[in-house]
N, C-alpha and C positions, 0 to 999 in steps of 0.2 A: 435075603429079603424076607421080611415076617410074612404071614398070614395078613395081618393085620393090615398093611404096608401094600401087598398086592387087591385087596377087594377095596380100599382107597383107588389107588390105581384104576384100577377098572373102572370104581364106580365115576371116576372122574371120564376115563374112556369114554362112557357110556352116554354121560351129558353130552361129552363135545359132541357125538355123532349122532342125537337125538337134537343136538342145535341146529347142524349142521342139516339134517334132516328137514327141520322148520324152516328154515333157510331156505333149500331150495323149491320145497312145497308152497311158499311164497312168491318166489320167483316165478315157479310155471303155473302160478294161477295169474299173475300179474301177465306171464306171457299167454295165457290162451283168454284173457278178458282182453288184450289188446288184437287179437287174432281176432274175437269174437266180431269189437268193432271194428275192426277194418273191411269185417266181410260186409257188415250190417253200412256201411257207408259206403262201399263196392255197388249193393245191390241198391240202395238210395239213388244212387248216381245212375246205376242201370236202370233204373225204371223211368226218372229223368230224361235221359235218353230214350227208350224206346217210349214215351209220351210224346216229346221232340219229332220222332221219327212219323210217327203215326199221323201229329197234328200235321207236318209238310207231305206225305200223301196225301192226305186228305185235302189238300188245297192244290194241286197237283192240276193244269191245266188251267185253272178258275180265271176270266178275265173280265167276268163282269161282277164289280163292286159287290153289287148287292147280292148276286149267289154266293160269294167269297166269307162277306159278315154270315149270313146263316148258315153256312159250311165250319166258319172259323168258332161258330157262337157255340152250333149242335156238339163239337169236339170238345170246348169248353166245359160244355157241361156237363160233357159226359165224365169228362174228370174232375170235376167237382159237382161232387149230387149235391141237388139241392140252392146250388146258386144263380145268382140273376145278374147276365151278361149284359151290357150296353157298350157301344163302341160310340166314341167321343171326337168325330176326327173334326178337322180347323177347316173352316171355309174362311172366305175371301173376309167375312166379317162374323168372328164368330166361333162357334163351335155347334155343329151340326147331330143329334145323337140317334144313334139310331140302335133300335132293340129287336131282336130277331128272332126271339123268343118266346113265344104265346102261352108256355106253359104256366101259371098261378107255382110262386116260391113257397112252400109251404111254413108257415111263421110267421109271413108277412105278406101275406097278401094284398092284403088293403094298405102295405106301406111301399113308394116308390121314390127311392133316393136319388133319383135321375130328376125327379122334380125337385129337388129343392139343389139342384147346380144350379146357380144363375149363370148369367152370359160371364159375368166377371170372375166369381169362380171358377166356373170353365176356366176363362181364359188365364188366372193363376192356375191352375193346376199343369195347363199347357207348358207353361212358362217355365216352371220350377222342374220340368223334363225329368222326376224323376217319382219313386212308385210314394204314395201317398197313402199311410196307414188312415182309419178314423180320427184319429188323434191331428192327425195333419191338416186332414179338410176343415176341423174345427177351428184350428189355428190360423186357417187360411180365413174364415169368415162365414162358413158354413152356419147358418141359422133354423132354426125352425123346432119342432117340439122335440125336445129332450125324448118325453115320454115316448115316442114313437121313436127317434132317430135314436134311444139307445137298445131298442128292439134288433141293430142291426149289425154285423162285422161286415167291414167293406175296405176297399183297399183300389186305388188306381193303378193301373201301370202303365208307364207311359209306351207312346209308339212314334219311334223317329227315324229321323232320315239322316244319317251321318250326321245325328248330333241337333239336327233341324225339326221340331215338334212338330208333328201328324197328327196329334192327337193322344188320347189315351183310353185304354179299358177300364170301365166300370166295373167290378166284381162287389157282387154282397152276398150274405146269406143270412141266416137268423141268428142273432147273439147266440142261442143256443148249443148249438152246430157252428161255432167261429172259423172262419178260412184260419186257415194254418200257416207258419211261415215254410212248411215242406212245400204249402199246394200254392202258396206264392213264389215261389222260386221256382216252383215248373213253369208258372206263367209268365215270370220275367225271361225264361231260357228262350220260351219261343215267341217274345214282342219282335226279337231283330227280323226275323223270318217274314212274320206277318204282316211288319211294316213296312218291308221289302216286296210283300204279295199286293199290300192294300198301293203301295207305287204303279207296282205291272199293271195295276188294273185302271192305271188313268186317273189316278188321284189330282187333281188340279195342281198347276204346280205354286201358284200361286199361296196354297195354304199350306207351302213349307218355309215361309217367308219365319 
């Protein structure tokens, strides 16, 4: 074999295992970006949970309603700064709201989206037993000044009873600062919990009709 013949050779060697190379250097960046997010959706989920955990201590003995909403509001918002809680539950005729929360939302203060739910609103938001972006309530019939009402990110979630409407929470906060669909989903994980607490505490049963 010539000279000529073997540094051919080689140089071709040399490709394949500088492919072969990029190849796998591919492969383990593809494997530790997929490590990376499984740990990053691991610890998601974990924080999730201990939010969960935390918000059912906290309610932990409660039998009278109304210490139960300012227990369930202050937890609230404690994880989510900056938002304004109203709890929306179903009377006999109706929807009953009640806010537990005296602190001024920074961004909107002078705006209160809990007034402009009418009775019938409400009661579609009841009905439709499921979480209700801005975009929904609009749809649903929600009225009143654009110019303030788009001041605002707000979001329902509903609260039921084996499927039977109780009501729902109000969340908002200032478009600025928009609720998140991460810090929406901590608050759909613990509605079963709390609409099972706001039961214990004597919820009339009639307004699970």
């Amino acid at each position: 074999m010539s000279q000529t013949e073997r540094q051919k050779r080689l140089r071709l060697l040399v490709k394949k295992l500088n492919k072969e190379r990029k190849r796998q250097a591919s492969q383990v960046d593809i494997l530790c970006n997929d490590l990376i997010g499984a740990q990053r959706e691991f610890m998601r989920r974990l924080n999730h949970i201990g939010f969960a955990a935390r918000f059912y201590k906290g309610l932990l003995g409660m039998v009278d309603l109304k210490s139960l909403l300012v227990q369930a509001s202050r937890l609230i918002r404690e994880e989510l700064p900056g938002a304004c809680v109203v709890f929306f539950l179903r009377q006999t005729e109706g929807c009953e709201g009640h806010l537990c929360g005296v602190e001024p939302v920074e961004g909107i203060e002078d705006v209160k989206l809990e007034d402009y739910l009418t009775p019938g609103l409400a009661a579609a938001i009841c009905k439709s037993n499921r979480l209700c972006t801005m975009d929904d309530l609009f749809g649903m019939g929600l009225e009143g000044s654009r110019e303030e009402l788009n001041r605002l990110s707000a979001a329902t979630v509903p609260l039921n009873d084996l499927g039977r409407s109780l009501g729902f929470v109000l969340l908002c906060r200032a478009a600025e600062h928009p609720l998140h669909s991460d810090e929406i989903e901590r608050m759909t994980l613990i509605a079963c919990g709390l609409s099972q607490a706001v039961r214990g505490c004597g919820f009339p049963l009639q307004s699970r009709q």
